[in-house]
C-alpha positions as CSV (number, residue, x, y, z in Angstrom):
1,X,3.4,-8.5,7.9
2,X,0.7,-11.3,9.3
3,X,1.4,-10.1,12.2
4,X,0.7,-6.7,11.8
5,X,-1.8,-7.6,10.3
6,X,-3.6,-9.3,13.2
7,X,-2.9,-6.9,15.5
8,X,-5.0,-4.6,13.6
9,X,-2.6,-2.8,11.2
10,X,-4.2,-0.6,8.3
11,X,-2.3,0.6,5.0
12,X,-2.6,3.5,2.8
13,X,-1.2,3.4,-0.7
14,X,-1.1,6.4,-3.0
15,X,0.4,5.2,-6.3
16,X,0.4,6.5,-10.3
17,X,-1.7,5.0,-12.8
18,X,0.9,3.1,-14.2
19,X,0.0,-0.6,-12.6
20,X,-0.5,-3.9,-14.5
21,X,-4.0,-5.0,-15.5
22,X,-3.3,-7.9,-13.3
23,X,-3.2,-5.5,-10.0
24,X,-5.9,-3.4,-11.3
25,X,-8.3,-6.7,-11.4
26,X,-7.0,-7.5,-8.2
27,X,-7.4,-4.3,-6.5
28,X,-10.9,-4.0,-8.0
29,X,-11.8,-7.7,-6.8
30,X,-10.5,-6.6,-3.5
31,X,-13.1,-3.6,-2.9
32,X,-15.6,-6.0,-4.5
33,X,-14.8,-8.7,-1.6
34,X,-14.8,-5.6,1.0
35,X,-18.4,-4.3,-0.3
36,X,-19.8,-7.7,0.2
37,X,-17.6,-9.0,3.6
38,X,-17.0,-12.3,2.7
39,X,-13.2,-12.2,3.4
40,X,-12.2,-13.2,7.1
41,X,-8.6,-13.0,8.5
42,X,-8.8,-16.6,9.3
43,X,-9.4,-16.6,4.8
44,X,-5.7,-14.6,4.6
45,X,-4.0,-17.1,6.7
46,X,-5.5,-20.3,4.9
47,X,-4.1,-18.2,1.8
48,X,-0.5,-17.7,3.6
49,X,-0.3,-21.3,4.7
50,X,-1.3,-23.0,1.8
51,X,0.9,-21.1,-0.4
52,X,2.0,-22.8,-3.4
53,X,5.7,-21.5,-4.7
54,X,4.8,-22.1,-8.1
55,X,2.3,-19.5,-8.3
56,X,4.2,-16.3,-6.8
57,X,2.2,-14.0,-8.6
58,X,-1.3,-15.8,-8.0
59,X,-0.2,-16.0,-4.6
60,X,0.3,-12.2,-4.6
61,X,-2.7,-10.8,-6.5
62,X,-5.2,-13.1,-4.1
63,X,-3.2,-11.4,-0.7
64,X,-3.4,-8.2,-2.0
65,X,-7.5,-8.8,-2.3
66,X,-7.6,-10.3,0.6
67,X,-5.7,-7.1,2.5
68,X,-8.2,-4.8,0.7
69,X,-11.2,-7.3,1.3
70,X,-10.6,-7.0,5.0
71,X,-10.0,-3.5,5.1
72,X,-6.5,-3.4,5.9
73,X,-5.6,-2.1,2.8
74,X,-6.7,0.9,0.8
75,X,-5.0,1.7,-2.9
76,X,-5.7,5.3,-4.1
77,X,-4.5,6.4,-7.8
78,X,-3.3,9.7,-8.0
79,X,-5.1,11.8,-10.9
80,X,-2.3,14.1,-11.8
81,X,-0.2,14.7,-15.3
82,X,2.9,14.6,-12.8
83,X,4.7,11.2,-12.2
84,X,4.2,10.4,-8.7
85,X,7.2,9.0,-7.4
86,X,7.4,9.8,-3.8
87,X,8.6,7.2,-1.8
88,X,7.1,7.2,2.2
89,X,4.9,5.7,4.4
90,X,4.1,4.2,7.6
91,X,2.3,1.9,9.4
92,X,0.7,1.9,12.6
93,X,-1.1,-1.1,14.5
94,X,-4.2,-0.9,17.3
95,X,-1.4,-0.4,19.9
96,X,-0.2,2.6,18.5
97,X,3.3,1.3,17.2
98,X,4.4,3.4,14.3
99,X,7.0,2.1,11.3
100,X,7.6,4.5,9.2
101,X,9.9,4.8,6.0
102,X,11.2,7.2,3.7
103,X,13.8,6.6,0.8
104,X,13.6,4.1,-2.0
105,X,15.7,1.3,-2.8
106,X,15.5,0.0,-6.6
107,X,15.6,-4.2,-6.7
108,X,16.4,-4.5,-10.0
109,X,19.8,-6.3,-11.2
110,X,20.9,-2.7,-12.9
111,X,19.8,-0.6,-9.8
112,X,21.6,-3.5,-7.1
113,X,24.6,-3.2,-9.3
114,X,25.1,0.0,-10.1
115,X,22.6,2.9,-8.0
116,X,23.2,4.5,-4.9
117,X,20.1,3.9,-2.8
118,X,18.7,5.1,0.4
119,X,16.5,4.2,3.0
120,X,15.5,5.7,6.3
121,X,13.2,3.5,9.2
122,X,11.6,5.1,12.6
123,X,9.9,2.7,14.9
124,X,7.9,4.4,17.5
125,X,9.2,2.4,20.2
126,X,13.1,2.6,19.3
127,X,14.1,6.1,20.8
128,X,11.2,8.0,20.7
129,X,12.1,11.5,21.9
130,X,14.6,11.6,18.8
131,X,12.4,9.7,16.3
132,X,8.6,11.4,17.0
133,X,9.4,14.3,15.4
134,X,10.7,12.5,12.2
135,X,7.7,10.5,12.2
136,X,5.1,13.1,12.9
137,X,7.1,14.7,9.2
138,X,6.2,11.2,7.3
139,X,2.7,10.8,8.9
140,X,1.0,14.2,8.7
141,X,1.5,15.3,4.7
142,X,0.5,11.4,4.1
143,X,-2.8,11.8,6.2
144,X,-3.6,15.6,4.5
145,X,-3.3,13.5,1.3
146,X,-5.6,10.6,2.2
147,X,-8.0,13.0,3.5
148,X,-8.5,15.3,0.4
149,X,-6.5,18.4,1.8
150,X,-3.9,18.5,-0.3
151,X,-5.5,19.8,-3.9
152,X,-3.3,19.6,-6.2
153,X,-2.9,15.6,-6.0
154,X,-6.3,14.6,-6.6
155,X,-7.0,10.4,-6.1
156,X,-9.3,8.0,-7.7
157,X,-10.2,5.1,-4.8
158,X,-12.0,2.5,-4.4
159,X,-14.3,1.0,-7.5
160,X,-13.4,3.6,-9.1
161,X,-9.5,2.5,-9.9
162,X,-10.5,0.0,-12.6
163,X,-12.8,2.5,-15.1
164,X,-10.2,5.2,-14.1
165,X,-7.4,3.3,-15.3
166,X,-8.8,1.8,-18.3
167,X,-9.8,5.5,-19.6
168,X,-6.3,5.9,-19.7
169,X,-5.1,2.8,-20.8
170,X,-7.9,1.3,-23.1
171,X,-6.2,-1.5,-24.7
């Protein structure tokens, strides 16, 4: 991911309002760390190279500021009475490579023992006349979405996550 990362690599995340407080504070200290641009990619790699195994959690809430602080990272909420449980996405760097996904696989100890799960890949690169037009399928409805044009999934970004969530979850 680091190196995705430093070749430029942006991600989008669309997710419910169902998150912990722990990745709200961390989502909101991210955009607070963007607004004022004190965050450096040189700040993220000090981060991954002193990481401490004892503190997993630490460890993950201070990347996933830092990713938001250096604007490779945007979290929207989705406003909507609907679970939103789709599972897709890609990821593209400066270059143009494409990953995209589309599937969900469950890690839990129930899910690993007993589901049936499923998982489709596309690099951009890796057969491109057959995988372009699967790609161009995950891309465009995800960049409608991110861009307001789908209106019946309204989002909440930015600042905005933290008073969002807490009006629906006020204890």
């Amino acid at each position: 991911l680091l190196v995705f990362i430093k070749n430029g690599g942006h991600m989008h995340i669309i997710c419910n309002e169902k998150i912990l407080p722990e990745d709200v504070a961390a989502i909101s200290q991210g955009y607070e760390l963007k607004a004022k641009e004190e965050i450096t990619l040189k700040d993220l790699e000090t981060l991954i190279s002193d990481k401490n195994l004892h503190e997993t959690h630490q460890f993950s809430y201070k990347c996933l500021s830092y990713l938001i602080g250096l604007g490779r990272l945007d979290i929207q909420v989705a406003n909507s009475e609907r679970l939103v449980h789709f599972k897709t996405g890609y990821a593209r760097d400066q270059e143009g490579n494409i990953v995209a996904f589309s599937g969900s696989v469950n890690y839990t100890m129930s899910a690993l023992l007993f589901n049936w799960e499923q998982l489709w890949t596309y690099c951009s690169w890796i057969n491109p006349e057959v995988f372009a037009p699967r790609i161009k399928e995950i891309i465009e409805p995800i960049d409608e979405l991110f861009q307001g044009k789908i209106a019946g999934l309204p989002l909440v970004s930015g600042s905005e996550i933290e008073a969002f969530i807490q009006s629906h979850y006020p204890v």
